[in-house]
N, C-alpha and C positions, 0 to 999 in steps of 0.2 A: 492512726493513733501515734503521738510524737511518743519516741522512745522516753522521753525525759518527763513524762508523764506520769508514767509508771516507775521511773529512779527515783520521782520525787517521796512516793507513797512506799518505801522501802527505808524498814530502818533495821540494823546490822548490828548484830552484840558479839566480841572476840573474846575467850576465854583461852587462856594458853593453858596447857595441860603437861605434865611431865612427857619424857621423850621425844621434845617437839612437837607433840599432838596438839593441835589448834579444832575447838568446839566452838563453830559459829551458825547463833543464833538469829534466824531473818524473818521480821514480818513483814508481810507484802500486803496492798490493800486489792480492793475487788478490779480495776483497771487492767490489774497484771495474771488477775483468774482469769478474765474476757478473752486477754491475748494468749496465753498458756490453751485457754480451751478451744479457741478457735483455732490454734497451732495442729492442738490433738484430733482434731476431725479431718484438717485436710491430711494428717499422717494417715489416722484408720482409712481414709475415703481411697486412697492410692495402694492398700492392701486388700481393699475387696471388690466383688465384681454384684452390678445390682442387673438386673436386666433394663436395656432401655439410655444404661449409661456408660460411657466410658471411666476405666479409671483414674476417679482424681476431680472426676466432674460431676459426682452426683453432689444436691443440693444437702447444704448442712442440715435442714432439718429430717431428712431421711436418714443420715446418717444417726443423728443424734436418736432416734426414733427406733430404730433396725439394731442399733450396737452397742448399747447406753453404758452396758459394762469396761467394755474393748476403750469408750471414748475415755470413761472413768480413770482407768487404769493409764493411760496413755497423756491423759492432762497429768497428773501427779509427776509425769516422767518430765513432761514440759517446763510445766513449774517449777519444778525441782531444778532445773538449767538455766530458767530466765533469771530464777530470785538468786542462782547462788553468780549468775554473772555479774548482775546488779548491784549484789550484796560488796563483791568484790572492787566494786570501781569505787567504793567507800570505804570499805578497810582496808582495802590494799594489800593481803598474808598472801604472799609468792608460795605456791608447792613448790614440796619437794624437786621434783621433776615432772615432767612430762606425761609420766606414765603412775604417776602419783595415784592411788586410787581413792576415792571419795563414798564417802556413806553416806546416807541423808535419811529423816525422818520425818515424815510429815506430822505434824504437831493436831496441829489442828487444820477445817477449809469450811468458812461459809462463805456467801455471796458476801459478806462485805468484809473478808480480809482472809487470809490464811499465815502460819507459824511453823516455820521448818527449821532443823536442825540439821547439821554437817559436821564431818568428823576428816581431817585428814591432817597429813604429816607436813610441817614447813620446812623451810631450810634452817637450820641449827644459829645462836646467834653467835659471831666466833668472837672471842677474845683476842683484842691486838697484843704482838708479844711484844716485848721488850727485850732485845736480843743482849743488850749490855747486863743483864741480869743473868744472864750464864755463867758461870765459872769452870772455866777449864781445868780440869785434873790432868794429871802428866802420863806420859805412859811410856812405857820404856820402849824401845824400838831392838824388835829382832836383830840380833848383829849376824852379819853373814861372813863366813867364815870358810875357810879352803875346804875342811872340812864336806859343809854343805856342797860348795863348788864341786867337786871333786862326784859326792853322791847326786846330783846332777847329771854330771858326765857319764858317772854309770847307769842310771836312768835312760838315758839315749841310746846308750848300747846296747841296753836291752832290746829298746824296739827294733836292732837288726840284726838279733839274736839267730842261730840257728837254733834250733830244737831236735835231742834227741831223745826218743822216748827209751827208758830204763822198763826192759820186760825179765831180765836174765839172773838179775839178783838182785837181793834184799836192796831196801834204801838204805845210804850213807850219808855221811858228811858232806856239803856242797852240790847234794842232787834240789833240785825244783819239782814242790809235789802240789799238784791240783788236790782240794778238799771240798766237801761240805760237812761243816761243823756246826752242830746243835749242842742244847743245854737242855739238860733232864731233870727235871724236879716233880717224881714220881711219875704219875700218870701223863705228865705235861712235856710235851716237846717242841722247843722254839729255836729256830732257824735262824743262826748266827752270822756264819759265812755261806758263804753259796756257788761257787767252781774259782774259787780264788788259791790265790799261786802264792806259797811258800817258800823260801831257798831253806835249806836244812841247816842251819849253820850258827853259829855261840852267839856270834853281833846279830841276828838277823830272825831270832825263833826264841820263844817263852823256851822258859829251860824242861818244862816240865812238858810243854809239847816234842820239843827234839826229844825226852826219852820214849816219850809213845811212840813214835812214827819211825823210827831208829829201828832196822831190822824188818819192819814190816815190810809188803809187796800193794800190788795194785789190786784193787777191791776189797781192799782189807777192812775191816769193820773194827775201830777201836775203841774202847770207853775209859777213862781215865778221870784225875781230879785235878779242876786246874789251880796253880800257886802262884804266887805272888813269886816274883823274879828274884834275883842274889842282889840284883842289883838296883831294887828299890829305895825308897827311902822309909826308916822307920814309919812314918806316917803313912806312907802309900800300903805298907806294907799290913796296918793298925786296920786301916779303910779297904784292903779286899778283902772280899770274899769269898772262897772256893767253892767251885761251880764243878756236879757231874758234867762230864761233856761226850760227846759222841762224834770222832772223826773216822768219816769214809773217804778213803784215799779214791781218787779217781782217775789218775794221772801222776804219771813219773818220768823225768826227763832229767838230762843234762843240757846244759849252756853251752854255744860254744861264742864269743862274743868278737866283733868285727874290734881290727885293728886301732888303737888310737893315732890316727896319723891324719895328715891331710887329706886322704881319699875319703876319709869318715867326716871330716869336718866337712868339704861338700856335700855330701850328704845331707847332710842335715842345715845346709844353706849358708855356709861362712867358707870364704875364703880360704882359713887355714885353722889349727889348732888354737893360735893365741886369738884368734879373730873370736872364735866360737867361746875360746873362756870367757871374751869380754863382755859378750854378747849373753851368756847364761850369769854371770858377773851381774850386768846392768838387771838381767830381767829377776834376780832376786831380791835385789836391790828394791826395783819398783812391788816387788811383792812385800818384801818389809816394810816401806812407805805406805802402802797399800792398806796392811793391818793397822798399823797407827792410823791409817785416815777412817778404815772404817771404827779403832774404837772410839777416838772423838767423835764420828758421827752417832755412835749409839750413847754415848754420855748426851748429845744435843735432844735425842728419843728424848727419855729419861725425864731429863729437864723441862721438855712439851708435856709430855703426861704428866707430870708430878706437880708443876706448877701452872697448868691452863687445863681446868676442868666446868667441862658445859654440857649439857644437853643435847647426845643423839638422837636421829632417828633411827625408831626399834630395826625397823625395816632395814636400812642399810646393814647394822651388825649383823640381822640374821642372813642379808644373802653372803656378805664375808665371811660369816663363819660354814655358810653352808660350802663355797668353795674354797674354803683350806680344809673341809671334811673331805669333802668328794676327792682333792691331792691327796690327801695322804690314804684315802680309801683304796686308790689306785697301787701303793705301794704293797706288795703281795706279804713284807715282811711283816708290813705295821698293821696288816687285816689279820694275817696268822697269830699276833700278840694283841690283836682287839679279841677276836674269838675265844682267847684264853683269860680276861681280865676279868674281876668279879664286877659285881653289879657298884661297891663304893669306888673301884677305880674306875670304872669306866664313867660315874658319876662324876669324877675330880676333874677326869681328864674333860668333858662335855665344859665344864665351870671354867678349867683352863683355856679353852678354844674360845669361849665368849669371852673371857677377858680383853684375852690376843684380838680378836676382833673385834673388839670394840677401838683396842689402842689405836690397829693399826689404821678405821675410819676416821678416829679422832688427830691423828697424825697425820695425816691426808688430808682433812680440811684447816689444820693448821697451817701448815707446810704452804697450802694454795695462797690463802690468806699473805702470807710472807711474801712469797713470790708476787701477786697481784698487788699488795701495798707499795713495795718497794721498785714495782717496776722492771722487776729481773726478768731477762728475755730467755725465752724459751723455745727451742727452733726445732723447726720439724725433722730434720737432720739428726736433731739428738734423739730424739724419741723415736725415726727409724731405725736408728744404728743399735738403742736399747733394745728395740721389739725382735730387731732378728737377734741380738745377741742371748736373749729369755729364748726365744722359738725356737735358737738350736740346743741351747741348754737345755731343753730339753724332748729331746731326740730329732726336732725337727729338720729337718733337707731343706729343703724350693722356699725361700721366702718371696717370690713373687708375689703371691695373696694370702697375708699374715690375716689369722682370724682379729675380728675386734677386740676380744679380750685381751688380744696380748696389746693391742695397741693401748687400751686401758691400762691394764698394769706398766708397760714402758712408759706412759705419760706419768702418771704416780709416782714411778721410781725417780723420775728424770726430775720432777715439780722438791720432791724431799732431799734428793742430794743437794739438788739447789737453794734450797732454804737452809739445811744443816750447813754446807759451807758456807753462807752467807752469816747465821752465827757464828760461828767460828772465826770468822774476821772482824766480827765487830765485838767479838769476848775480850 
């Protein structure tokens, strides 16, 4: 039988549906039952064993005879393949992907024709943006200052700190104390800090924490209330507040800090002291640069969501929001404050996660869109150098065999930057 035989006797109805769902309907005439059922006999015939035959060799009408249900059942599955290939080389609706899944209903089947029904997700149709419709807002750019420079410096000396631990008297002024610190609100106790290091000292500690820990010892169990600083501002001051809290000292030590001299600036990889200022100098620099670029690039967000609105597939937002669930599920602090949420917050927060997840699909097929219009290259290079920099961020060692996901998220990140910059030069 000529394949085109049976395309001929096929005719194909598309209904688009909200979320990208596509409902297409195919009638098929009796030509394409003949081939479906003859498909499904040699299927059953090569699952069972007759005496006298090999499998796959018995004659169809034995089989038809011996299996009528098994053949029954197994034409429908045929059908259901031949008419929705068919159907397709006339409509032409691209799934989703690959892995797309497809429903189908058989409508009706007699000998001279049959009506089936299909349900699956397409690809989304994207909106072309128009980048010159951005408008850039200004933003102020962090000024870096001796100041900062300077707490840098100290920064680094920390890490070749010696440590002495304090067992013999109370804490004071200028001692370093290990804590974990929780919030008490009644029966509820929620996990703030968790073996993090304080310096006891006026520029360096809430005022109202220096007087709790002041005098105390190691293992010491404290509860206090915490206050808004001296040196707030009226509004910060309007907008806290005070919280029972509960600090266990766990650790008490002194500092004793390596020299600032040349010997410490090798150390830490420069040449000499001025080499090293210029060197934390420039790298604050590009971290100031750095904030400005990313909030330009989150006003370019913004701008995509607010002004290019289309039609998901459901599918994608649920598996995105299922793994930004499963991240932060991971996070032992954000499980301890789910466990504690009532059933409307945990509700809000559920509403909040599919938003996010929706944006952040809908941004991603923007983002592509921009990039594939305009021809902007994209090299593999960039997208390894993202995947190991995600992989160690978080906690990972050996990037020799990066799982897929991350390669997935580094391609995304690397496709968005790209497109966000690419605005931004044409705003």
């Amino acid at each position: 039988m000529n394949p085109t035989d049976t395309l001929n006797e096929v005719k194909a109805h598309v209904q688009e549906k909200e979320a990208c769902r596509v409902e297409l309907t195919v009638s098929v005439g009796p030509d394409m039952i003949l081939a479906a059922r003859k498909k499904a006999v040699k299927t059953i015939s090569k699952e069972v064993s007759l005496p006298g035959f090999r499998k796959g060799k018995a004659p169809e009408e034995i089989i038809l005879k011996k299996y009528p249900g098994d053949v029954e059942k197994q034409l429908h599955k045929e059908l259901a393949d031949l008419a929705f290939v068919a159907a397709q080389k006339i409509v032409r609706v691209p799934l989703l992907n690959n892995n797309a899944p497809i429903t189908f209903d058989l409508k009706k089947i007699t000998p001279d024709g049959a009506e089936l029904s299909y349900s699956f997700e397409t690809e989304p149709k994207i909106p072309t943006v128009d980048p010159t419709a951005f408008v850039k807002k200004p933003v102020d750019r962090p000024e870096v200052t001796d100041t900062q420079i300077e707490e840098a410096i100290r920064q680094m000396r920390f890490f070749y700190a010696q440590w002495t631990p304090v067992v013999d008297r109370p804490i004071q002024d200028g001692d370093y104390i290990m804590i974990d610190l929780d919030t008490l609100e009644g029966e509820s106790v929620q996990r703030v800090f968790h073996h993090i290091r304080f310096e006891v000292s006026k520029d360096r500690m809430a005022g109202w924490m220096k007087k709790l820990v002041e005098g105390a010892k190691v293992a010491d169990v404290l509860e206090g209330i915490s206050e808004a600083d001296d040196t707030a501002t009226d509004a910060e001051k309007a907008e806290f507040k005070p919280k029972k809290v509960r600090i266990t000292i766990l650790k008490v030590e002194m500092a004793t800090l390596p020299e600032l001299d040349d010997e410490f600036a090798k150390k830490v990889g420069a040449a000499n002291i001025a080499e090293m200022r210029q060197s934390i100098t420039h790298l604050l620099n590009k971290q100031a640069d750095d904030k400005v670029q990313s909030a330009l690039r989150e006003q370019v967000n913004q701008f995509l969501i607010d002004q290019y609105l289309f039609d998901l597939p459901q599918s994608l937002i649920d598996t995105e929001r299922k793994h930004r669930w499963n991240q932060m599920m991971h996070d032992p602090k954000f499980k301890n404050h789910w466990n504690q949420m009532s059933q409307n917050e945990r509700k809000n927060l559920e509403t909040t996660l599919s938003a996010e997840a929706a944006q952040a699909v809908r941004l991603f097929y923007l983002s592509r869109g921009i990039v594939q219009h305009e021809k902007i290259p994209v090299t593999h290079q960039e997208v390894q150098n993202e995947a190991i920099h995600i992989y160690q961020t978080h906690g990972g060692h050996s990037a020799d065999q990066l799982p897929k996901e991350i390669y997935a998220l580094a391609l995304s990140k690397v496709i968005l930057a790209k497109a966000q910059d690419y605005i931004l030069k044409k705003a």
